[in-house]
N, C-alpha and C positions, 0 to 999 in steps of 0.2 A: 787161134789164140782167143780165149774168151776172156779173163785178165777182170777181176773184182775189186781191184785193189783201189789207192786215192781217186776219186773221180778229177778228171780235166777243166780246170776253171774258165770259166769265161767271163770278163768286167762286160758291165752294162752301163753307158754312161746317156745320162743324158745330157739334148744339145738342141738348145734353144729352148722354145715349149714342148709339153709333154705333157699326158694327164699321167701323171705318178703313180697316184694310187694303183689305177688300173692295172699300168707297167708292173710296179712290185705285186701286186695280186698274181699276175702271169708268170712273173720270175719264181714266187711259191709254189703255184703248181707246180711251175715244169721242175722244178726239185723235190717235187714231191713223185711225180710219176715216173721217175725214172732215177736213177746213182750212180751212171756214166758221167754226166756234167754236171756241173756246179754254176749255175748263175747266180752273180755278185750285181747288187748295184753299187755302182760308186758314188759315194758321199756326196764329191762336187759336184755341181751342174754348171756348164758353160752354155751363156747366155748369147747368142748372135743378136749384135748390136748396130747400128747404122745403115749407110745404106755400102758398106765398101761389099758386102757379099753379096747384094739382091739382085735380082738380073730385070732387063727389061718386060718379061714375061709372068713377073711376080715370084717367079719363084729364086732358091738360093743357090748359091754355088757352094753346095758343104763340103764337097772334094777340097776345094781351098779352106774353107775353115776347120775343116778337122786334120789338112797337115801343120796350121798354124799353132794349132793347140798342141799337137803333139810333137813341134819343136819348143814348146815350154813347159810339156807335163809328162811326168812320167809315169804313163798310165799301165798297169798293167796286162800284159796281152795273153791273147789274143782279144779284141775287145770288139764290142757292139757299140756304135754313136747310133741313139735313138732320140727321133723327132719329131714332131707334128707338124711344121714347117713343108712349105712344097720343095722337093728338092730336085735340081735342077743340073746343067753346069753348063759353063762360058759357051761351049760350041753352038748350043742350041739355047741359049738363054734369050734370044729374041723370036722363037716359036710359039705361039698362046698353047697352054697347056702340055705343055713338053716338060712332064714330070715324073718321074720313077719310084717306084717303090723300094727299090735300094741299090745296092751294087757290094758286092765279092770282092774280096782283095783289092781295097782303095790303092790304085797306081800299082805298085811293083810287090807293095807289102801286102802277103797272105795273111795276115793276122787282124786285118782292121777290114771293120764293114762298116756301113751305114745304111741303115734302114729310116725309111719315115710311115705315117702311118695315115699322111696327107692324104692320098689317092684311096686308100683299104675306106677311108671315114667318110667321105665325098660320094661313095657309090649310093644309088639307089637302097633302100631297105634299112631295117635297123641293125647296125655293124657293133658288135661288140668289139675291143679289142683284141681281148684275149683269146680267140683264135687264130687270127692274122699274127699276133706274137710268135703263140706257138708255131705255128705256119716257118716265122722266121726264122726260131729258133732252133727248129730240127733241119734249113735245108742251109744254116752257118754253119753247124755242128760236121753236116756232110760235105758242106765244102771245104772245112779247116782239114778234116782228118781222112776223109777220102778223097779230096783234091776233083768234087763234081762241080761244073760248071752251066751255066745257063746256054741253051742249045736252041737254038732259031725255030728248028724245027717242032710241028706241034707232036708230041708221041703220047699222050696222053700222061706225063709225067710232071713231077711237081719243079722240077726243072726246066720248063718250056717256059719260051720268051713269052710274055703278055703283050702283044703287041697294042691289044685294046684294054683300059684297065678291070674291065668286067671280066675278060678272062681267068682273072684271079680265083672266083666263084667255079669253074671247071676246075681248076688245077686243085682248088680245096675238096671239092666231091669227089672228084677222081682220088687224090691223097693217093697215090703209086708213085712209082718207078720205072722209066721204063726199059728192056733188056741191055741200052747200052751203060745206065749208068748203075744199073747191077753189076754187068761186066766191070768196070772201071772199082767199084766196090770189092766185088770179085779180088783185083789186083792188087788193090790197096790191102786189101788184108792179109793175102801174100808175102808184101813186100813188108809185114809189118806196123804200116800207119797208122793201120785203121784193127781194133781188136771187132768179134764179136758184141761184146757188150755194147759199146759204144752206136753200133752199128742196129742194136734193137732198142736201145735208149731211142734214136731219134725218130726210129720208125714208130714208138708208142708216143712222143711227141708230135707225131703227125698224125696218128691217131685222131687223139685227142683231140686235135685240132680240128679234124675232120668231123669227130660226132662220132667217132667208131668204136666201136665195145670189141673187142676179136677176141675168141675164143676158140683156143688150137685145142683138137681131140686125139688122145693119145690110145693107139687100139690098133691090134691084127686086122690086118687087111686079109678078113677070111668071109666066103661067101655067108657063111650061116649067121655073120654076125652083121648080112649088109641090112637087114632091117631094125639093129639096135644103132644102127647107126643112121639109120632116115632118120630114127624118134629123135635120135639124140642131136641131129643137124634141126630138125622140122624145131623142136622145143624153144632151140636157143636164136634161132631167128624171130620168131614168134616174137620173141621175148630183145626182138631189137640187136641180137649181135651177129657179127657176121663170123662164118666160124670157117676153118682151117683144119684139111687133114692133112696128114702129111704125105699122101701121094699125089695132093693138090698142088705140090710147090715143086717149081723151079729150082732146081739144084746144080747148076755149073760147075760148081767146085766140088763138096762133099756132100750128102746127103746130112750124115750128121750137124756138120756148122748149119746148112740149111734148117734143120730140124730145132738146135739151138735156138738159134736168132728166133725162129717162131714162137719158140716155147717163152726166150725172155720179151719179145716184143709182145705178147698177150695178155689180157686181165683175168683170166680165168681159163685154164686147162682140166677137162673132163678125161678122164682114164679110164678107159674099160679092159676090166682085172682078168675077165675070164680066159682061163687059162694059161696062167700063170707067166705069162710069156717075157723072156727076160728082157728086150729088146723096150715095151713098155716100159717097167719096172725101173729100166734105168734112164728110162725119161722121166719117170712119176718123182726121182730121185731126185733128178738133175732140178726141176720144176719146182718140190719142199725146199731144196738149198736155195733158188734162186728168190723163194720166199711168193713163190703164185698162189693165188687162192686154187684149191685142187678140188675139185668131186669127184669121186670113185665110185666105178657100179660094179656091179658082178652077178653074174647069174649062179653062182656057185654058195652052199652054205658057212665054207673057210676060203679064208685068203691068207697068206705068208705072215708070219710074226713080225714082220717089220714095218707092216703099216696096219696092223692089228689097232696101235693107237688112232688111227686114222676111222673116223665114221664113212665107211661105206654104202649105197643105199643097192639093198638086193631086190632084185625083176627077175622075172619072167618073160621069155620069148615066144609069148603067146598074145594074141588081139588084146585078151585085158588086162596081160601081165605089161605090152610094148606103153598100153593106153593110160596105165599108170604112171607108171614111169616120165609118160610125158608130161602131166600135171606135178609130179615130183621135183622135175629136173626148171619146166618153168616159174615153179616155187623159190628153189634155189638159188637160178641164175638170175632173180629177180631181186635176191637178197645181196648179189657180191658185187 
């Protein structure tokens, strides 16, 4: 089920200190890069005051203050408490530096996180926010609607426990998945919880987060065309993106949903026309609806009236026709 319809809101409140601005700058993009969710900030801010939450270790016990607030407010859910604060709780609140970067379904309730941004700021280097947000914000999204969880084990996935807080730094470069909670995504989308959209929504919010430009190339998988397809891989890394065919992906379930989810989770999709091939065509289709920046090539002098509107750029399968094309295309992907 892929499903365009109202996007899924999520409140963001903040809870205690916060730098604001930054937060709502992060909450802008990520509704701008994606139209599966909707992040809201909420108006109020609740302030942690005295010392009834602080722990011996400095840091707080927000698990208690944020069911305290939300037996007096009615906050809409599913919701983010976001803080700057170290956050902490009772068990281990007499440990020096025993602080977390957040936690998944506060107690019983799947709809309430807390993240803080204590530990992301603290690291070595200069830490923006707004990638640690997004970070956050795409691995809430997959644990509200495909029900993934944090996993001891390291799998190279954004999912793995941080046992040391610099771990976070791998799990951001890497920005994957790994087979088991594809599987588990897999299900959920099965069982309905989780549509397609939603499920490339968070993966270009992890993107993003990561510094990643991706670019899935839509084209027959035919020998003569394996050298418009080195130019056309070589070009666009060149030029900083990492690019995606589709005989490159993991498909469990269908090829097509696998194929989807590529095509919405990307910033730009390259088509190669030649030969009219309808299997393309009705990705290049699926891709104008879903509103992706498109480049089309083609070795041929026409292509189909239906994307006749569409600026094509035509090569040559030749050393200086391949060697064009490459200066063409990292002209292009430099502009979108």
């Amino acid at each position: 089920m892929i499903h365009r319809g109202t996007p899924a809101k999520i409140t963001v409140v903040q809870l205690g200190d916060l730098n604001r601005p930054e937060t709502e700058n992060a909450i802008g993009l990520a509704n701008l890069i994606q139209r599966a969710f909707q992040f809201h900030m909420y108006e109020r801010k609740f302030p942690i005051r005295g010392a009834r939450y602080r722990l011996p270790n400095g840091g707080f016990d927000l698990d208690t203050a944020v069911a305290a607030i939300l037996k007096r407010e009615q906050v809409p859910m599913p919701v983010v408490f976001l803080t700057s604060i170290p956050y902490s709780d009772r068990s281990r609140g007499h440990e020096e530096g025993e602080y977390y970067f957040g936690e998944f379904a506060l107690g019983s309730n799947t709809s309430v996180n807390v993240v803080s941004t204590h530990l992301w700021s603290s690291l070595p280097g200069v830490r923006r926010l707004q990638p640690y947000l997004l970070l956050s914000f795409s691995t809430i999204a997959l644990s509200l609607w495909g029900e993934l969880e944090v996993h001891d084990e390291t799998r190279g996935c954004v999912f793995d426990y941080c046992d040391d807080p610099i771990d976070i730094d791998r799990v951001l470069a890497d920005a994957a998945l790994c087979s088991d909670c594809r599987g588990h995504l897999n299900a959920a989308l099965k069982a309905g919880q989780l549509n397609l959209s939603q499920w490339a929504a968070a993966l270009r919010l992890l993107n993003r987060a990561a510094g990643v430009k991706q670019a899935f190339v839509v084209m027959p998988f035919r020998r003569d065309l394996d050298s418009a397809y080195t130019t056309i891989r070589t070009a666009l890394e060149q030029s900083g993106w990492r690019v995606i065919r589709g005989d490159q992906i993991a498909h469990p379930r269908t090829i097509t949903h696998a194929i989807v989810t590529a095509i919405l989770s990307s910033d730009l999709v390259v088509a190669e026309l030649t030969g009219s091939n309808p299997n393309v065509f009705y990705e290049v289709g699926f891709a104008h609806a879903a509103g992706c920046d498109v480049i089309m090539l083609t070795q041929e002098d026409r292509i189909p009236f239906d994307v006749t509107v569409e600026r094509a750029v035509k090569y040559k399968r030749t050393k200086k026709g391949l060697a064009a094309l490459k200066r063409q295309l990292r002209d292009l992907a430099g502009l979108t």
